[in-house]
C-alpha positions as CSV (number, residue, x, y, z in Angstrom):
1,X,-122.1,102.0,35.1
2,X,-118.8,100.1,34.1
3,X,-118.7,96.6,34.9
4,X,-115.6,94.3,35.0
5,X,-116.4,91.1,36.6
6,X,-113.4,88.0,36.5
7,X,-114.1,84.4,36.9
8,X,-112.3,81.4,36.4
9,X,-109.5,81.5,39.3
10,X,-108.6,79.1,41.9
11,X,-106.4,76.7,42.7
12,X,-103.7,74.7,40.4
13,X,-100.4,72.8,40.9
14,X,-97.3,74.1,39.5
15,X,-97.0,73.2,35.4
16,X,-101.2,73.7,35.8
17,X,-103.9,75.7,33.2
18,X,-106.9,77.9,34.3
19,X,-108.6,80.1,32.0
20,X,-109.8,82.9,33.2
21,X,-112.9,85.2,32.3
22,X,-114.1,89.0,32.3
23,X,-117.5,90.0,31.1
24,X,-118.0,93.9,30.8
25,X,-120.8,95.6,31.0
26,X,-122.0,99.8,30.8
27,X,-119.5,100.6,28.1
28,X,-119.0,100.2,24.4
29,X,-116.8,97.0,24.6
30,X,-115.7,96.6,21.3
31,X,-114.3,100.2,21.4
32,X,-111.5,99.8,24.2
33,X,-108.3,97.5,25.0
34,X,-108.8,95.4,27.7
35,X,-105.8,95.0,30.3
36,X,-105.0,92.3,32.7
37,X,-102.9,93.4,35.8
38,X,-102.2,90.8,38.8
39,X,-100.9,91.0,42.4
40,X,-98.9,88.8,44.2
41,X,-99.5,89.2,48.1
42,X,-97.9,91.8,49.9
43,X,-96.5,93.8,46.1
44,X,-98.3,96.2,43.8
45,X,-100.3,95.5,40.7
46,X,-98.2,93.9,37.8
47,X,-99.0,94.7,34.2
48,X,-99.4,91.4,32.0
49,X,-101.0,91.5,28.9
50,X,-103.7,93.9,26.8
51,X,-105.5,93.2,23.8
52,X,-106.7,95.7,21.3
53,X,-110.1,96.6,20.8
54,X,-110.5,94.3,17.7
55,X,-109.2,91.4,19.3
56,X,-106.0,91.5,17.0
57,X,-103.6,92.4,18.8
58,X,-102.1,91.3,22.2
59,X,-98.8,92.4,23.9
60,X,-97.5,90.1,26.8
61,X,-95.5,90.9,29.8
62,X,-91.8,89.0,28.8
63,X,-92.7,86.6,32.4
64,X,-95.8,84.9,30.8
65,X,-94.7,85.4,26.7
66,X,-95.5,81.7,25.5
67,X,-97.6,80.7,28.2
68,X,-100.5,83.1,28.4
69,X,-102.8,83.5,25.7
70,X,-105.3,86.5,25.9
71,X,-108.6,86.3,23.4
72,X,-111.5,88.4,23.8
73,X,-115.2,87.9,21.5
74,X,-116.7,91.3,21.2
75,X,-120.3,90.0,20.6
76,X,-120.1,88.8,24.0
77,X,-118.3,91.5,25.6
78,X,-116.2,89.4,27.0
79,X,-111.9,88.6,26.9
80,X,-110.3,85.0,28.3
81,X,-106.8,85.1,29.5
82,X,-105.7,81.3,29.1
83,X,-103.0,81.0,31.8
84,X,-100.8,77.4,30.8
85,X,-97.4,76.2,32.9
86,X,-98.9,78.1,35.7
87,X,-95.6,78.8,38.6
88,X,-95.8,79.6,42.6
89,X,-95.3,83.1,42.2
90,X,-97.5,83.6,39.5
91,X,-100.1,83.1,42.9
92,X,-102.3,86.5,43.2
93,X,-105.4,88.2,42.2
94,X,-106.0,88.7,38.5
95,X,-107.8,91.9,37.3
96,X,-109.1,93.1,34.1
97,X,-109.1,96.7,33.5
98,X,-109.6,99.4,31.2
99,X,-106.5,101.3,31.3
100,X,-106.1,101.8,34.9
101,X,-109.4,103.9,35.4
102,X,-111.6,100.9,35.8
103,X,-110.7,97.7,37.5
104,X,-112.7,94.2,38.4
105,X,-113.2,92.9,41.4
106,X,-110.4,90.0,40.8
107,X,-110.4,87.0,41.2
108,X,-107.9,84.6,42.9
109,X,-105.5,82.5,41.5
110,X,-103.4,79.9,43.9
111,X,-100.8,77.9,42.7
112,X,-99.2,76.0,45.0
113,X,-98.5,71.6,44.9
């Protein structure tokens, strides 16, 4: 069974870091791109970054290029979205995915002063 499970949200002030975590499980992790998505309340799902299987490559949404960093260490099956200069509307529930077939459960991240 495919497992996606974040960690790492909660609440920051504006300007703020978390660093956020997803640890897979019941798939070859090494072997797919690993996508973040998050919702603001009340809107749909917002693509923000992926990273490629290897870890080599990572494509940001333009609204978080420069702030976000997104890692992943395949021996752990596991990818870190570093999240830095954190706003108010960036305030939602973060997912990892695989594609859009398989999400996480979330988890939340508030910013607000």
């Amino acid at each position: 069974e495919v497992q996606l499970v974040e960690s790492g949200g909660g609440l920051v002030q504006p300007g703020g870091s978390l660093r956020l975590s997803c640890v897979a499980s019941g798939f070859t992790f090494g072997s797919y791109d690993i996508t973040w998505f998050r919702q603001a309340p009340g809107k749909g799902p917002e693509w923000i970054s992926v990273i490629s299987s290897d870890g080599n490559t990572a494509y940001y949404a333009d609204s978080i290029q420069g702030r976000f960093t997104l890692s992943r260490d395949n021996a752990k099956n596991t990818v870190s979205l570093q999240m830095n200069s954190l706003k108010v509307e960036e305030t939602g529930v973060y997912y990892c995915t695989i594609g859009v077939m398989y999400w996480g459960v979330g988890t939340q991240v508030t910013v607000s002063s």
